[in-house]
C-alpha positions in Angstrom: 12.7 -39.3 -97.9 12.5 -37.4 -94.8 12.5 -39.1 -91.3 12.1 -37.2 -88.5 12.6 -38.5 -84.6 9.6 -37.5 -82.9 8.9 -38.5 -79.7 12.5 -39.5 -79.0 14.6 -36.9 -78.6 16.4 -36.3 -75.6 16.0 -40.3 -74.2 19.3 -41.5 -73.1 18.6 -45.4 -71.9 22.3 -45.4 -70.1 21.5 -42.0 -68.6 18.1 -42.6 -66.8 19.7 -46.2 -65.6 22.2 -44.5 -64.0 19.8 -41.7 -62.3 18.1 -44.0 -60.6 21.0 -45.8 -59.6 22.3 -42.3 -57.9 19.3 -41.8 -56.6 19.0 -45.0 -54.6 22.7 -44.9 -53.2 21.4 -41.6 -52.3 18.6 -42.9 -50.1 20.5 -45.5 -48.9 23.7 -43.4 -47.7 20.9 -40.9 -45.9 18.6 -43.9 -43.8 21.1 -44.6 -41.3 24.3 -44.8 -39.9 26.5 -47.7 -38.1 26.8 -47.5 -34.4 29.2 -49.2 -32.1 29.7 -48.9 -28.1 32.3 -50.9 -26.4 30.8 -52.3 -22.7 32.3 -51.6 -19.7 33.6 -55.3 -19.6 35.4 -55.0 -23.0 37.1 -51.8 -22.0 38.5 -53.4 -18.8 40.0 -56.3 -20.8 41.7 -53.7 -22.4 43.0 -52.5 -19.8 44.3 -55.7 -18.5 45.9 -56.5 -21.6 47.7 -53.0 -21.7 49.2 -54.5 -17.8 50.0 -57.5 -19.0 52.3 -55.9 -21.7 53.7 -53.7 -19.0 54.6 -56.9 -17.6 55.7 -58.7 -20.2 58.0 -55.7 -20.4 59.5 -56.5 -16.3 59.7 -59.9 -17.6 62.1 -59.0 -20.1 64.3 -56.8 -18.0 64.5 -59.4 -14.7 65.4 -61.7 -18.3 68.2 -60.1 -19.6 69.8 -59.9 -15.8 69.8 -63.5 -15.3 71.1 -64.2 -18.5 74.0 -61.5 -17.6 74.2 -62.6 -14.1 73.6 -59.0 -13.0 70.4 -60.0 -11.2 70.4 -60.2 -7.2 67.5 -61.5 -5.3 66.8 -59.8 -2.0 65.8 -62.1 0.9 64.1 -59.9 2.9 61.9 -58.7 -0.2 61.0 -62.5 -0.8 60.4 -63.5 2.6 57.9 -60.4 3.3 56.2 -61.7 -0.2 55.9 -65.4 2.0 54.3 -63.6 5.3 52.1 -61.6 3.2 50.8 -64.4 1.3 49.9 -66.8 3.8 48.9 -64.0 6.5 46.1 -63.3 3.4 45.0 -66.9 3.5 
């Protein structure tokens, strides 16, 4: 007995599963992209963050001299801070 396979040669199930799979990641990957934009706000909080570490690094140092005793505080510095504070207010 003879059997021949007419009408189903060349189907591959897995294979046409896996076409349209490509072919919808394809569509998808080509409808659109992300976009992001920082405000102008979140870029100046940047900013002040990249001060405060700036200070944090002053704080550090005037630190270290107290601790060493090495540190020396100059009057007339802190008593032009005073005048210019409350001349401000």
């Amino acid at each position: 007995m003879k059997i021949n396979n007419f009408g189903t040669q060349g189907i591959n199930p897995y294979k046409n599963s896996v076409n349209k799979i490509n072919a919808a990641n394809k569509t998808e990957a080509a409808k659109g992209t992300d976009k992001v934009e920082i405000s102008a706000a979140a870029k100046e909080l940047q900013q002040v963050s990249q001060i405060s570490s700036e200070r944090a690094e002053k704080i550090e140092a005037l630190k270290k001299q107290v601790q060493s005793g090495t540190y020396e505080v100059k009057a007339q510095d802190v008593a032009k801070g005073i005048v210019n504070f409350y001349s401000k207010n």
